[in-house]
C-alpha positions as CSV (number, residue, x, y, z in Angstrom):
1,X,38.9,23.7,-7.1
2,X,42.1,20.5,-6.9
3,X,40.8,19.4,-10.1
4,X,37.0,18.5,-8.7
5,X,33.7,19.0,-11.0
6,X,30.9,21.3,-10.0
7,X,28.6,18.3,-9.1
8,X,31.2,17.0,-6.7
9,X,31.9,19.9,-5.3
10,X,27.8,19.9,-4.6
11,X,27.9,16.4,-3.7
12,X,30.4,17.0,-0.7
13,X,28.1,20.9,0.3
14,X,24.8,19.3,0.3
15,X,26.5,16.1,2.4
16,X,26.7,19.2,5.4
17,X,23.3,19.8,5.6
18,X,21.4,17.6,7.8
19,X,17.9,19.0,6.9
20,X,18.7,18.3,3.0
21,X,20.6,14.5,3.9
22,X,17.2,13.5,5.8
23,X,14.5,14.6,3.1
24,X,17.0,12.4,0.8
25,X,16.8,9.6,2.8
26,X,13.6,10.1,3.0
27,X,12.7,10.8,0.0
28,X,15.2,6.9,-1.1
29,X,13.1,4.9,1.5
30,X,10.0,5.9,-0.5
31,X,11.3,5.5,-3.8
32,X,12.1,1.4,-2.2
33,X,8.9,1.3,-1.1
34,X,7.1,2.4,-3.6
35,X,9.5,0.1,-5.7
36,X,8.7,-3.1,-3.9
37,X,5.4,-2.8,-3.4
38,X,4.2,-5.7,-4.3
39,X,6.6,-7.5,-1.8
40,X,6.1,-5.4,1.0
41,X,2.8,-5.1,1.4
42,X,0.3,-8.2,2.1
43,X,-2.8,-7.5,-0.2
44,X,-3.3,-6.5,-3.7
45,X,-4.6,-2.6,-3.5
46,X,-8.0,-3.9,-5.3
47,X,-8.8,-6.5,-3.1
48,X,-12.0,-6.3,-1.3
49,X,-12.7,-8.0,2.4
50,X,-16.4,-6.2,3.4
51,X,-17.0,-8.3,6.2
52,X,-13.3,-6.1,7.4
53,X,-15.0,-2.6,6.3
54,X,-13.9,0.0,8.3
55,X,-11.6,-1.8,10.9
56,X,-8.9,0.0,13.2
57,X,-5.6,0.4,12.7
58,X,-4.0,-3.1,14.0
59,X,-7.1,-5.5,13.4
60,X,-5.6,-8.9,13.4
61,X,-8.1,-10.7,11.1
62,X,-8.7,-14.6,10.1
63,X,-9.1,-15.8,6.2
64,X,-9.5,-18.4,4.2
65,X,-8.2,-18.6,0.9
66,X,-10.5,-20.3,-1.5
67,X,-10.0,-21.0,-5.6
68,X,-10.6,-18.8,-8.0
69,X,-11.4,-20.8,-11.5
70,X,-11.2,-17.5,-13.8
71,X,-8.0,-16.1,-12.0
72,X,-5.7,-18.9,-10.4
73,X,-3.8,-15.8,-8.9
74,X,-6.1,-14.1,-7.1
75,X,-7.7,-16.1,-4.7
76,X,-11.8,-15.7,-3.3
77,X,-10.6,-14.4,0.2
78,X,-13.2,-15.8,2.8
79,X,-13.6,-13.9,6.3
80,X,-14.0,-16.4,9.4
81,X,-14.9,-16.0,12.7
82,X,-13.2,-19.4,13.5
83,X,-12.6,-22.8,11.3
84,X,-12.1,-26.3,12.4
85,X,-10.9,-29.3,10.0
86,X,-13.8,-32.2,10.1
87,X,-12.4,-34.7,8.0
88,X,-12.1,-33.9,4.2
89,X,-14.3,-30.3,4.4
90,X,-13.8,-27.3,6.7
91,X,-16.7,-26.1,8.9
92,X,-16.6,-22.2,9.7
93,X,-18.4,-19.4,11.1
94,X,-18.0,-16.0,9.1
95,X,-18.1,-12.8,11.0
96,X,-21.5,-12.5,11.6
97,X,-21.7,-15.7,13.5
98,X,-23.0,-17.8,10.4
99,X,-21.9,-21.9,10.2
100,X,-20.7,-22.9,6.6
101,X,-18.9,-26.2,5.1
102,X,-16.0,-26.0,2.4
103,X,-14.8,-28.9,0.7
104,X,-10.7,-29.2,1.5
105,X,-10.1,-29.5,-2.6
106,X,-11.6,-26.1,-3.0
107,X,-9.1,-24.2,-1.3
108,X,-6.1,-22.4,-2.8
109,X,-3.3,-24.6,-1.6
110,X,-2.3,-28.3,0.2
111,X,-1.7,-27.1,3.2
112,X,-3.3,-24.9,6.4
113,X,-0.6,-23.2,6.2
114,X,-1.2,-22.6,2.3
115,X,-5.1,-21.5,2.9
116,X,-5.4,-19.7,5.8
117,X,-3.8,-16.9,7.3
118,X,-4.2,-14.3,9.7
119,X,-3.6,-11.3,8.7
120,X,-2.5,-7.9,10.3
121,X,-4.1,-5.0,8.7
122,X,-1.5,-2.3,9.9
123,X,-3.2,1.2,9.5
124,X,-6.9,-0.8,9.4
125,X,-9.4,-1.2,6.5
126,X,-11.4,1.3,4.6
127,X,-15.1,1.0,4.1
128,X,-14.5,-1.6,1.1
129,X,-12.4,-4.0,3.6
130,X,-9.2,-3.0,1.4
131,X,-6.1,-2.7,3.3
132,X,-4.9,0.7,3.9
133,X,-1.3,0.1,4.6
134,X,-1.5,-1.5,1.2
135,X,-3.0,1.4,-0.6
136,X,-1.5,3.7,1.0
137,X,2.1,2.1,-0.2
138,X,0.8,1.6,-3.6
139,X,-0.4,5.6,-3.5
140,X,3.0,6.4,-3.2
141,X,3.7,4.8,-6.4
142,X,1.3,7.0,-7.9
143,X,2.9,10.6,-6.2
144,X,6.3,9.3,-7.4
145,X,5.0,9.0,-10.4
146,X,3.0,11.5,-11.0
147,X,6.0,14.4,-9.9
148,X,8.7,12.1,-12.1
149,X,6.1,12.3,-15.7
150,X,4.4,15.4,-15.1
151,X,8.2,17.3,-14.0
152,X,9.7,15.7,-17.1
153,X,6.8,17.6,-19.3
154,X,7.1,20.7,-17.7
155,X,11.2,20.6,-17.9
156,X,10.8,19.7,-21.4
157,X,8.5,22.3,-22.7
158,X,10.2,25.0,-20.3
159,X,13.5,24.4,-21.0
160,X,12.8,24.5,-24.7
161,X,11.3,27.8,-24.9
162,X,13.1,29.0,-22.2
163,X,16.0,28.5,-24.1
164,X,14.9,30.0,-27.6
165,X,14.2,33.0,-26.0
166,X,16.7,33.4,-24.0
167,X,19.4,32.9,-27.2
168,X,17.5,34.1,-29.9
169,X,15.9,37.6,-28.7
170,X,14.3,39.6,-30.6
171,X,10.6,38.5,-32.5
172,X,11.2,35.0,-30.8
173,X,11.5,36.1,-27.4
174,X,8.4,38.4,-27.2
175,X,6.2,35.8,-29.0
176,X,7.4,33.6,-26.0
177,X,7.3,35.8,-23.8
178,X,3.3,36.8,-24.8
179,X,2.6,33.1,-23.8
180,X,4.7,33.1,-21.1
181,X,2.3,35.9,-19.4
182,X,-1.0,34.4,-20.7
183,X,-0.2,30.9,-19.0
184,X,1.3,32.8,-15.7
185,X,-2.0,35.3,-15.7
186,X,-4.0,31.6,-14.8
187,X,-3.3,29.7,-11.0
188,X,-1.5,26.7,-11.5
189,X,-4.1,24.9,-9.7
190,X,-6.8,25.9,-11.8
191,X,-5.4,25.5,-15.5
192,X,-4.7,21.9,-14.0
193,X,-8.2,21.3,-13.3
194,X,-9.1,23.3,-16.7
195,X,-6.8,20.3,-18.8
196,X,-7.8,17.6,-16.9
197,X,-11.4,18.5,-17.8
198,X,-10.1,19.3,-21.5
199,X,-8.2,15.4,-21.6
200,X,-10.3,13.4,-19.6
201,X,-10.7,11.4,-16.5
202,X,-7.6,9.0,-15.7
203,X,-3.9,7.9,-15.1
204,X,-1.8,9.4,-18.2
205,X,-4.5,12.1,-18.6
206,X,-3.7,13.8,-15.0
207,X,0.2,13.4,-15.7
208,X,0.0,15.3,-18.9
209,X,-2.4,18.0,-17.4
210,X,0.0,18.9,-14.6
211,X,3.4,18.4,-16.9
212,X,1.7,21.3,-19.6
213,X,0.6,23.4,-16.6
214,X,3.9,23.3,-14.7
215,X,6.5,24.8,-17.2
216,X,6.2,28.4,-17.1
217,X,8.4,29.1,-13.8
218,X,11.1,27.3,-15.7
219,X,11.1,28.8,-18.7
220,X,11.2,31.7,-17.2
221,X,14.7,30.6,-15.4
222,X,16.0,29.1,-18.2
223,X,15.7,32.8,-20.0
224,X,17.2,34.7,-17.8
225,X,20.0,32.5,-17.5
226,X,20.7,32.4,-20.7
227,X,20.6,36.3,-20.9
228,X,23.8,36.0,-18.8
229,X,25.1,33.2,-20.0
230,X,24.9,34.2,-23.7
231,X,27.3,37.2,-23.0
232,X,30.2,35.1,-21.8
233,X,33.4,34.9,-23.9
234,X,33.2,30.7,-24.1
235,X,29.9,31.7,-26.0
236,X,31.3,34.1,-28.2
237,X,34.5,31.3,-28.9
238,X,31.7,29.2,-30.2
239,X,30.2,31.8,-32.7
240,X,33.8,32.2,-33.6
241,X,34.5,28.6,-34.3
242,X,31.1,28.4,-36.4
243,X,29.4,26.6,-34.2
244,X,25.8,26.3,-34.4
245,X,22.7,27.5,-32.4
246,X,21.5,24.3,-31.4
247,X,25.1,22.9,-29.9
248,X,26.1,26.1,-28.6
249,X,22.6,25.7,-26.8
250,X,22.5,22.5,-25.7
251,X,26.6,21.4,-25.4
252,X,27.6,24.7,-23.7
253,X,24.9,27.1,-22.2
254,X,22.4,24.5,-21.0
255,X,24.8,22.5,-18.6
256,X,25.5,26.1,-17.2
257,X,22.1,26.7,-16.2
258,X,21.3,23.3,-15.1
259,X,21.2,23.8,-11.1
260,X,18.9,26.6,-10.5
261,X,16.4,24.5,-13.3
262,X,17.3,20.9,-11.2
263,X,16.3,23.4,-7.9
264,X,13.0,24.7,-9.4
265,X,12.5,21.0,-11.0
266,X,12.5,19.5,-7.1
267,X,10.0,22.2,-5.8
268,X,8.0,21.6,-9.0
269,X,8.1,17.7,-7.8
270,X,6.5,18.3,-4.3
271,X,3.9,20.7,-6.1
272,X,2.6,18.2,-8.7
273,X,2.3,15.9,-5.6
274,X,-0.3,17.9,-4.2
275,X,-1.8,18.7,-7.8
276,X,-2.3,15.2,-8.4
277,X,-4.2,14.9,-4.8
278,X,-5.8,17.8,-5.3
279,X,-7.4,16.3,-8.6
280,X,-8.0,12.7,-7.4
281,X,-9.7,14.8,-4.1
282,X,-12.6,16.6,-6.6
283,X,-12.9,13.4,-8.7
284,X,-10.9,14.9,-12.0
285,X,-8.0,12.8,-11.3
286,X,-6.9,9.0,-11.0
287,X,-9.6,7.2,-11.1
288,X,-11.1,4.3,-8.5
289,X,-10.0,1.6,-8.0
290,X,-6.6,2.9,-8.5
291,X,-5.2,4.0,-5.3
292,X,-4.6,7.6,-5.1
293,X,-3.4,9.2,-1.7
294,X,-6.4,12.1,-2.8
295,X,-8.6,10.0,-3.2
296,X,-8.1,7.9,0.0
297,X,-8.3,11.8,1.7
298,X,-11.7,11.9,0.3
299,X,-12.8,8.5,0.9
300,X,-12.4,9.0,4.8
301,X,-13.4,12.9,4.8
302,X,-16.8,12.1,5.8
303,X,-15.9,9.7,9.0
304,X,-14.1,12.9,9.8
305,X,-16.8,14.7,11.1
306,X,-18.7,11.4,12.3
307,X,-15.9,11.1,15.0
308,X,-14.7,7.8,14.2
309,X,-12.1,6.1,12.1
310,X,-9.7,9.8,11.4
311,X,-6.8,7.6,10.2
312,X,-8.5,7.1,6.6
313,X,-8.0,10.3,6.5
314,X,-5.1,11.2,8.6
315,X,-2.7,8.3,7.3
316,X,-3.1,9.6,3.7
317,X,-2.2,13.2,4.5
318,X,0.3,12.5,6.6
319,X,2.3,10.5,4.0
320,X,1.6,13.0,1.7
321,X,3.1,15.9,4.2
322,X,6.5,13.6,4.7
323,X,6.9,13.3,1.1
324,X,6.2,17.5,0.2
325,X,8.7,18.3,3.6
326,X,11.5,16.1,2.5
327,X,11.5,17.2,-1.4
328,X,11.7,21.0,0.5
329,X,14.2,19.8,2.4
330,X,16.4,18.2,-0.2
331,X,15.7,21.0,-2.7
332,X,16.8,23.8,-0.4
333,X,20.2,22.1,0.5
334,X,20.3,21.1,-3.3
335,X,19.9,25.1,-3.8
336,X,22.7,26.0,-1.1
337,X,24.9,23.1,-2.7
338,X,24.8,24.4,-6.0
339,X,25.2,28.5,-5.1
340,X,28.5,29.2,-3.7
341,X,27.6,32.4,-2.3
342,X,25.4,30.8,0.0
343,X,28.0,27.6,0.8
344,X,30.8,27.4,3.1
345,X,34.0,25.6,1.5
């Protein structure tokens, strides 16, 4: 091995494999995004422009910004058809061809430059006038999210019980067991939908929901690594030394299990994507006017069959496709990395 750790050694296998270094870089250029999202994207995801419902992907539009006396930072956003300046007022036309007059003082800013703008709405509008570029963006934020919190749950509670069975035998280990079957007897899918109903509508609620419903597969690792693990002779050094259950647990078998749980953790990651979709799709999950790539699905499913405006709907599931293919990607390299029989020195 010259010396080099086990995640090193991974490090320099999963560098080899192309699929596994593209879902990771990927997977990093939606983490930025999703990071700077706020900086990246030229709306807030709430903000409402009717007289832009429903616009194609590209619409260049025109707006005026106009004061907002209850909230300084968000701006009224007026439509125009075309503005002139006509002394210390503006005169406009909104989209419907209609003449208005503005006084100059009541604008958000000093300048033209400062109160109008023109806008390009990349992927279009939805039927609110909301950016979808914008939502979609802020979306992502959600999906990361969502697989970080809910994977966290489900590693916690499975690696727990995984791990008390898997040491301890015996009395403890059928009891787990017993609810090990009775949770695996119910789809994932559907004992989601069964806590989300259970905890209510909203953010925090459809993390927690997926996290509980997630953890069987890796307790079910974790146990039958530690069947193997527990027989090894650096195990039996630590009964001899007196060590106790919880160190010999967590200093010395759980490090040795770690990869095929970080493997199952990745897949569990692109699952509770589609979970949290899946909820927002049926109405059980994040809740309007957060934006939700399911919910956006569901939002443009009906133009779908009226033959117009498919990339509502289409923009959504695609990002949502990248994001599940490159988590595959990266967590079947990850597997290859971490399992020497199936890497090449």
């Amino acid at each position: 091995m010259n010396g080099e750790g086990l995640w090193l050694i991974a490090w320099k296998r999963l560098r080899k494999n192309k699929g596994s270094m593209i879902g990771l870089a990927v997977l990093i250029v939606m983490i930025v995004m999703a990071i700077a999202a706020p900086l990246i994207t030229p709306f807030d995801p709430d903000v409402q422009i009717l007289e832009y419902s429903v616009k194609p992907a590209g619409f260049r539009g025109t707006v005026i910004y106009k004061s907002n006396p209850s909230d300084e930072s968000r701006p009224v956003i007026l439509a125009v058809d075309s503005y002139v300046i006509h002394g210390d007022s503006i005169l406009y036309k909104d989209p419907a061809g209609e003449p208005y007059r503005i006084h100059i003082s009541k604008l958000q800013g000093a300048t033209e430059d400062e109160w109008s703008d023109r806008p390009l709405f990349l992927l279009g509008t939805d039927r609110f006038g909301r950016d979808m570029f914008t939502r979609l963006v802020y979306g992502m934020r959600i999906s990361l999210t969502v697989g970080v919190i809910s994977q966290s749950i489900a590693l916690l509670i499975g690696i727990i019980l995984g791990s008390l069975a898997g040491f301890f035998r015996g009395w403890i280990d059928d009891v787990i067991m017993w609810l090990v079957n009775v949770v695996w007897s119910f789809p994932t899918l559907l004992l989601v939908v069964a806590f989300s109903v259970i905890l209510g509508k909203g953010y925090w609620q459809t993390f927690i929901a997926i996290g509980i419903s997630s953890w069987v597969d890796i307790a079910r690792i974790v146990r039958g690594q530690f069947f193997s693990i527990r027989e090894q002779e650096y195990i039996e050094a630590t009964r001899a030394l007196g060590y106790g259950s919880l160190r010999t647990i967590f200093r010395h078998m759980l490090p040795n299990a770690a990869g095929p749980v970080i493997v199952l953790a990745t897949a569990g990651f692109a699952t509770a994507i589609i979970a949290e979709a899946s909820l927002s799709f049926i109405g059980l999950g994040v809740q309007p006017p957060t934006p939700s790539w399911g919910q956006m699905i569901k939002d443009g499913y009906g133009y779908i069959a009226l033959g117009t405006n498919w990339g509502m709907t289409l923009f959504p599931s695609f990002a949502m496709a990248i994001a599940v293919i490159a988590l595959n990607l990266f967590g079947d390299g990850l597997r290859d990395a971490l399992d020497p029989k199936t890497s090449q020195r």
